[in-house]
C-alpha positions as CSV (number, residue, x, y, z in Angstrom):
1,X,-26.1,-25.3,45.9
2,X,-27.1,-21.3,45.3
3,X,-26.8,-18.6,47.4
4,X,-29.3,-15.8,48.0
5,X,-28.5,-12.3,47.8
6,X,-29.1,-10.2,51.2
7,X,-29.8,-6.5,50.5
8,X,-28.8,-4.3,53.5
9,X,-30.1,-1.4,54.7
10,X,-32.8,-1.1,51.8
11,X,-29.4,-0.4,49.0
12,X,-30.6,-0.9,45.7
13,X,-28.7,-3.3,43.4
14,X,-26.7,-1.8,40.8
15,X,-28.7,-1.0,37.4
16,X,-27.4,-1.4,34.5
17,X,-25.7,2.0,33.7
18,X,-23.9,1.6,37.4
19,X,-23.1,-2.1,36.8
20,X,-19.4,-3.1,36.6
21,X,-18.5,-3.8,33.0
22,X,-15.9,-6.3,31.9
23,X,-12.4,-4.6,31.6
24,X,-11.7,-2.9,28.2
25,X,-10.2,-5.4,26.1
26,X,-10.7,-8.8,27.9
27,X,-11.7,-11.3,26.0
28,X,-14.6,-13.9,27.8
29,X,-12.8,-16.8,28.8
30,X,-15.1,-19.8,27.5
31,X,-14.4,-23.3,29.1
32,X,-13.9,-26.8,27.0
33,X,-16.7,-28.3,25.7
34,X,-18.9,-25.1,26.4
35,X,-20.3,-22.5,23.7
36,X,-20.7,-19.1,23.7
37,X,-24.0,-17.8,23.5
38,X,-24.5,-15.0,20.7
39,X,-25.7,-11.8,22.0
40,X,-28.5,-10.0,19.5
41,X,-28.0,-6.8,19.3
42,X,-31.0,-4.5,19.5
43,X,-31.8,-3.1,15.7
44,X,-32.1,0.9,15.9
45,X,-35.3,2.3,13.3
46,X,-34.0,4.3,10.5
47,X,-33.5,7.7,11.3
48,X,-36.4,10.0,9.5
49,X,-35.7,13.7,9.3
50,X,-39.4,15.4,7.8
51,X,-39.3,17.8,5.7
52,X,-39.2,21.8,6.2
53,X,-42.7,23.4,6.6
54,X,-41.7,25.5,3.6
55,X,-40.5,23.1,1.2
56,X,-43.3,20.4,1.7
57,X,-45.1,19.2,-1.8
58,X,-48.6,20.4,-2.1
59,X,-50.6,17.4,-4.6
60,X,-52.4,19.8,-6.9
61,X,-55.8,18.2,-8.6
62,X,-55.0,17.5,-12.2
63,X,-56.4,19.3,-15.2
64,X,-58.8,17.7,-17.1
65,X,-58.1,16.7,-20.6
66,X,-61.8,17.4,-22.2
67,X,-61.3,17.8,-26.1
68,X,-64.0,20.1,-27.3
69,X,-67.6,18.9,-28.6
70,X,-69.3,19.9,-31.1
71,X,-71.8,18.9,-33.9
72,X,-72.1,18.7,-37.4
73,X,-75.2,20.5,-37.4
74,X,-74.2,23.1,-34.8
75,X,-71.4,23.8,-37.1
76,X,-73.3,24.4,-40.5
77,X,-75.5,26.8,-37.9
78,X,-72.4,29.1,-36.8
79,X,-70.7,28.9,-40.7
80,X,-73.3,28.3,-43.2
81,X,-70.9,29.3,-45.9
82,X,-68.7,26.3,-45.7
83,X,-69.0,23.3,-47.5
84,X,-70.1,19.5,-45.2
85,X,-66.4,18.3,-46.0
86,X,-64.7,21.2,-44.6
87,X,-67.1,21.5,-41.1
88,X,-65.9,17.4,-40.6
89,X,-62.5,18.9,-41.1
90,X,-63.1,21.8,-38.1
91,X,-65.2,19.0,-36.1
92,X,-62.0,16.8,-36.2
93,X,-59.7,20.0,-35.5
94,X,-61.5,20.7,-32.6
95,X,-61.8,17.4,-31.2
96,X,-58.3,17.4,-31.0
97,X,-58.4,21.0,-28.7
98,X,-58.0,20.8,-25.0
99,X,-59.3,24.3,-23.8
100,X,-58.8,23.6,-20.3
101,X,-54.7,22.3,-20.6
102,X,-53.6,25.0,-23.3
103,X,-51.5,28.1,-22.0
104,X,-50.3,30.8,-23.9
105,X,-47.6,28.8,-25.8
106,X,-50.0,26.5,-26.8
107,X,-52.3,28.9,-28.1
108,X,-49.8,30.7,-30.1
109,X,-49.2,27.1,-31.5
110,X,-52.9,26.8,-32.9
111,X,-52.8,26.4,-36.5
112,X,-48.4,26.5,-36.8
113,X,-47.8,23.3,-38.4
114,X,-50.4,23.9,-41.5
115,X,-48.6,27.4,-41.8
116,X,-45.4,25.4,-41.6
117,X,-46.6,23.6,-44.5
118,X,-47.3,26.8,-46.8
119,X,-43.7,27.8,-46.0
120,X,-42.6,24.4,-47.1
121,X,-44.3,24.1,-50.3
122,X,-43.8,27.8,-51.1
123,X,-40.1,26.7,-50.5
124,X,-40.0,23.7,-53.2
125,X,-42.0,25.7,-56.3
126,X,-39.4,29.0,-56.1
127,X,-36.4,26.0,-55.9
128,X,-38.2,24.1,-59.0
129,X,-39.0,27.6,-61.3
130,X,-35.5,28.5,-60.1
131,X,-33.7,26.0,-61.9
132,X,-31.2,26.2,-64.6
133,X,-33.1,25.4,-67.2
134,X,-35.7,28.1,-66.9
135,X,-33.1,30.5,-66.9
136,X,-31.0,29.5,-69.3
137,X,-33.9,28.8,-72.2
138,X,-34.8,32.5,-72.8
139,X,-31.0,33.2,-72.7
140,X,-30.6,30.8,-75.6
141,X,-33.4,31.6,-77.7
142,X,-32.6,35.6,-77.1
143,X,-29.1,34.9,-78.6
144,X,-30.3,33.0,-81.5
145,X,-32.3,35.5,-82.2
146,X,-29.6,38.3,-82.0
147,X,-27.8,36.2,-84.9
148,X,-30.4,35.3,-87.2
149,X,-31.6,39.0,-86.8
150,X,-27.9,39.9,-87.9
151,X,-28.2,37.3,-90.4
152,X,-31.5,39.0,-92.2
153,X,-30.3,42.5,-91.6
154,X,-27.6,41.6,-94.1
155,X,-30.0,40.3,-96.6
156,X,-31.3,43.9,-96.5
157,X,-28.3,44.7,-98.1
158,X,-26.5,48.7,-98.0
159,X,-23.1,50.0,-98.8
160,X,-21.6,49.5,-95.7
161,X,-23.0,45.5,-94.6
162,X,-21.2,42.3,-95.0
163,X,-22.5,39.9,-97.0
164,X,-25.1,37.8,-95.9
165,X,-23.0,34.9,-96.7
166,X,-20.2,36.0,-94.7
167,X,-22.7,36.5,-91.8
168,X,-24.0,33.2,-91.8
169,X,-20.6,31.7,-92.2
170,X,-19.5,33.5,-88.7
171,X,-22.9,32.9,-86.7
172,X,-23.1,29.3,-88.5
173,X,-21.0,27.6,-85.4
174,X,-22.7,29.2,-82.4
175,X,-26.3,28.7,-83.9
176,X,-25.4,25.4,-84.2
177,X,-24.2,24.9,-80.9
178,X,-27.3,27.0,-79.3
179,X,-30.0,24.8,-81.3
180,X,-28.0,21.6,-79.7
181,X,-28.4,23.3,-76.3
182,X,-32.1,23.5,-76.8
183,X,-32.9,20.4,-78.1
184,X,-31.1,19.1,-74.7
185,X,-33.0,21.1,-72.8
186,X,-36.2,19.4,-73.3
187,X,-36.0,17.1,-70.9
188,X,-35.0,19.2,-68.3
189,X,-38.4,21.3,-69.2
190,X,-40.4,18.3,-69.1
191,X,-39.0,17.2,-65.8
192,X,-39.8,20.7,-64.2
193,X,-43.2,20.7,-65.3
194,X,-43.5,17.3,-63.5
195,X,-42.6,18.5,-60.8
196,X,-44.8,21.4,-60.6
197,X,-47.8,19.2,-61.3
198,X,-46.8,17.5,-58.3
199,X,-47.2,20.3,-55.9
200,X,-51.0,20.9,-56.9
201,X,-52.3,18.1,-55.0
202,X,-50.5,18.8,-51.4
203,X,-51.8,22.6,-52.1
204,X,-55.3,21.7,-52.1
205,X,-54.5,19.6,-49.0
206,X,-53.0,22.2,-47.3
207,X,-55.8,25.0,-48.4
208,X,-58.4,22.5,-46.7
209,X,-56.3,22.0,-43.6
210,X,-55.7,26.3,-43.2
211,X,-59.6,26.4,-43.6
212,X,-60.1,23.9,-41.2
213,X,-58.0,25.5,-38.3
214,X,-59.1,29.2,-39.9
215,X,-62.9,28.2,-39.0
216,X,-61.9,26.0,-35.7
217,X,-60.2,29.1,-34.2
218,X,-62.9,31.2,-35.0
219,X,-65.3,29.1,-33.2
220,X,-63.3,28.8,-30.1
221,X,-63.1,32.2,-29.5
222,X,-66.9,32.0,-28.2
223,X,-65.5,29.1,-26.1
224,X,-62.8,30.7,-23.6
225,X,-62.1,33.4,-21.4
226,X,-60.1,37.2,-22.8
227,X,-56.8,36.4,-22.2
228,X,-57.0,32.9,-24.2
229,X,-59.1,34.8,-26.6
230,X,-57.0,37.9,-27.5
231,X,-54.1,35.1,-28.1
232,X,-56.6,32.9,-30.5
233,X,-57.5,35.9,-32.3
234,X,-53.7,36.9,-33.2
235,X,-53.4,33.2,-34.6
236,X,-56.8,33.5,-36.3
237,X,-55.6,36.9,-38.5
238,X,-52.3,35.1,-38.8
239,X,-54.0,32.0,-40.6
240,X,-56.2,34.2,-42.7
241,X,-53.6,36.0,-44.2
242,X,-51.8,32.7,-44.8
243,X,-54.8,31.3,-46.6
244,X,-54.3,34.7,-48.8
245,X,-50.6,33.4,-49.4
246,X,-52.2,30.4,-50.3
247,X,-54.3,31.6,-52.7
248,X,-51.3,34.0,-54.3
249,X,-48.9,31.0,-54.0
250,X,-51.6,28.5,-56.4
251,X,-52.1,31.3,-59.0
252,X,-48.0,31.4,-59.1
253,X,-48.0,27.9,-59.5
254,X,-50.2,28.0,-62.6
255,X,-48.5,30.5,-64.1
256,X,-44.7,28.8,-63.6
257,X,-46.5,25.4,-65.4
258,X,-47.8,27.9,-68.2
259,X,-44.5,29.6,-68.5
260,X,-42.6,25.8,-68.9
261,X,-45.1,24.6,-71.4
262,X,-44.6,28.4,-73.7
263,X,-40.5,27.6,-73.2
264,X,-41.7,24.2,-74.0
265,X,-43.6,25.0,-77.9
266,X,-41.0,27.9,-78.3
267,X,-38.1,25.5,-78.7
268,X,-39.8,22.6,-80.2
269,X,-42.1,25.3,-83.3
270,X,-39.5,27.8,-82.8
271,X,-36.3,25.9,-83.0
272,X,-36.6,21.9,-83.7
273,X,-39.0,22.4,-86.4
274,X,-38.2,25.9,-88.2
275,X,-34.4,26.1,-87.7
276,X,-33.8,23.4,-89.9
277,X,-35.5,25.0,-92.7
278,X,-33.2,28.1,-92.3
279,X,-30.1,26.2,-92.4
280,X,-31.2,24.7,-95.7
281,X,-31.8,28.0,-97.2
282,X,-29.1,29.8,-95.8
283,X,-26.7,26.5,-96.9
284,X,-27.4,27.9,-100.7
285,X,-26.9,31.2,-99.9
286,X,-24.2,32.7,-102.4
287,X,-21.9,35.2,-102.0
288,X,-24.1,37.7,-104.1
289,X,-27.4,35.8,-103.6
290,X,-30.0,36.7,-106.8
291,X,-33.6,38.6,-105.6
292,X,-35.1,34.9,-105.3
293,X,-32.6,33.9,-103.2
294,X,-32.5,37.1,-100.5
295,X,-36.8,36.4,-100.6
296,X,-36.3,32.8,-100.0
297,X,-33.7,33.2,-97.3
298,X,-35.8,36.4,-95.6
299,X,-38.7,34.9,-95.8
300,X,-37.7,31.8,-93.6
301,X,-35.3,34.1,-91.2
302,X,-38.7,36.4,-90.7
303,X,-40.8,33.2,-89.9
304,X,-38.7,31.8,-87.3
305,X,-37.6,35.1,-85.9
306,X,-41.8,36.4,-85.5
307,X,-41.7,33.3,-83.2
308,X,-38.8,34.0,-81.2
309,X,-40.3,37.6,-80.5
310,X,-43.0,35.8,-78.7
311,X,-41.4,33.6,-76.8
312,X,-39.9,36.1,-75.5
């Protein structure tokens, strides 16, 4: 049987926040054969905290990547000098320009890695004409020809000079020793001339790619505003003088290769084909060597020596 609840005197029944809890730390008693029931507890919202006025992210509109467009024919118009090959060049140079997304690091870029690539080949030709070898030919062939220029002084005779036998006989070693050196160094020659004939071809390349960027920057200078333009124009100078270093570093080029193959016919008609001769005639030389003799002797000494002179 239930009993009602009579409110007297209009009281209000307890609300929640007035309502008698259970003590603090009593347990609820739960009978046999009875259950529990879970209580769910309410789930409280994640706590958002929004940002400060000051510090809240503004989404800028993106810059637009547009590469520049140009044609073939409006090229020829704006540099008739230049050849079809090299405006496809500059086409491709600036189709790989975004006008719109460069800033002033990126203008003082334009054009860096061809000049990069002077530097680089500039570099490997002083480290190949540098070598030992080119050095130590002339060095060689300078003191061979101190000796055998010793050697036919003494065939001049004179009061006061050593026999040209004696001369020979203390020069005879070292000449011998200096024409081994040379023969040696004919590979090494060779080798360096190689090498040197390599470079030629990633000149040229480089020469077309400096144009290229040369003419490209000259174009876009028409295309943007006076601070991008006073940059561009510092780059453009910068890659015409390079294509001057260019130019100077290919005419230095040819002459190292011309140099190698003059060391190159010095020692092989200078030294492996006339020094043998000399030997032979100096070989007979006597002590007190008759007229025939000294003419014989001179005569190859003179021949030999004439080329020497030139080489060097």
């Amino acid at each position: 049987m239930s009993i009602k609840v009579t409110v007297i005197g209009g009281a209000r029944p307890p609300t929640p926040e007035t309502a008698p809890g259970p003590a603090a730390g009593a347990r609820p008693t739960v009978l046999p054969g009875s259950t529990l029931p879970a209580t769910a507890m309410p789930s409280t919202p994640p706590v958002v905290v929004a940002p400060a006025p000051s510090f809240t992210a503004s989404a800028l509109p993106g810059v637009r990547r547009k590469p520049v467009e140009v044609t073939l024919p409006e090229l020829a118009r704006r540099f008739p000098q230049a050849d079809a090959a090299a405006l496809q060049r500059t086409q491709g140079v600036l189709a790989g320009v975004h006008v719109e997304s460069l800033d002033a690091a990126g203008w003082l870029r334009f054009g860096m890695p061809e000049q990069e690539e002077l530097a680089a080949l500039i570099r490997q030709r002083l480290q190949v004409a540098q070598e030992a070898t080119t050095r130590s030919v002339p060095q060689h062939l300078r003191r061979l020809q101190e000796l055998l220029t010793d050697v036919l002084e003494a065939l001049d005779g004179g009061f006061f000079r050593r026999p040209a036998a004696a001369v020979w006989a203390g020069h005879e070693a070292e000449v011998v020793q200096l024409e081994s050196l040379l023969g040696a160094s004919q590979a090494a020659l060779s080798g360096q001339l190689q090498a040197l004939g390599q470079l030629k071809q990633p000149v040229q390349a480089c020469a077309q790619r400096l144009e290229a960027s040369a003419l490209a920057a000259e174009y876009l200078l028409d295309q943007v505003g006076p601070e991008a333009g006073s940059l561009l124009l510092a780059r453009l100078t910068s890659l015409t003088g390079s294509q001057a270093m260019l130019h100077e570093h290919r005419l230095h080029l040819e002459q190292d290769a011309g140099h190698l193959q003059e060391l190159m016919t010095w020692v092989q008609d200078g030294v492996l084909l006339k020094l043998p001769a000399v030997h032979a005639q100096l070989a007979r030389l006597a002590s007190r060597p008759s007229e025939t003799q000294r003419f014989l002797a001179a005569e190859k000494l003179t021949d030999i020596l004439q080329t020497l002179k030139r080489a060097l």
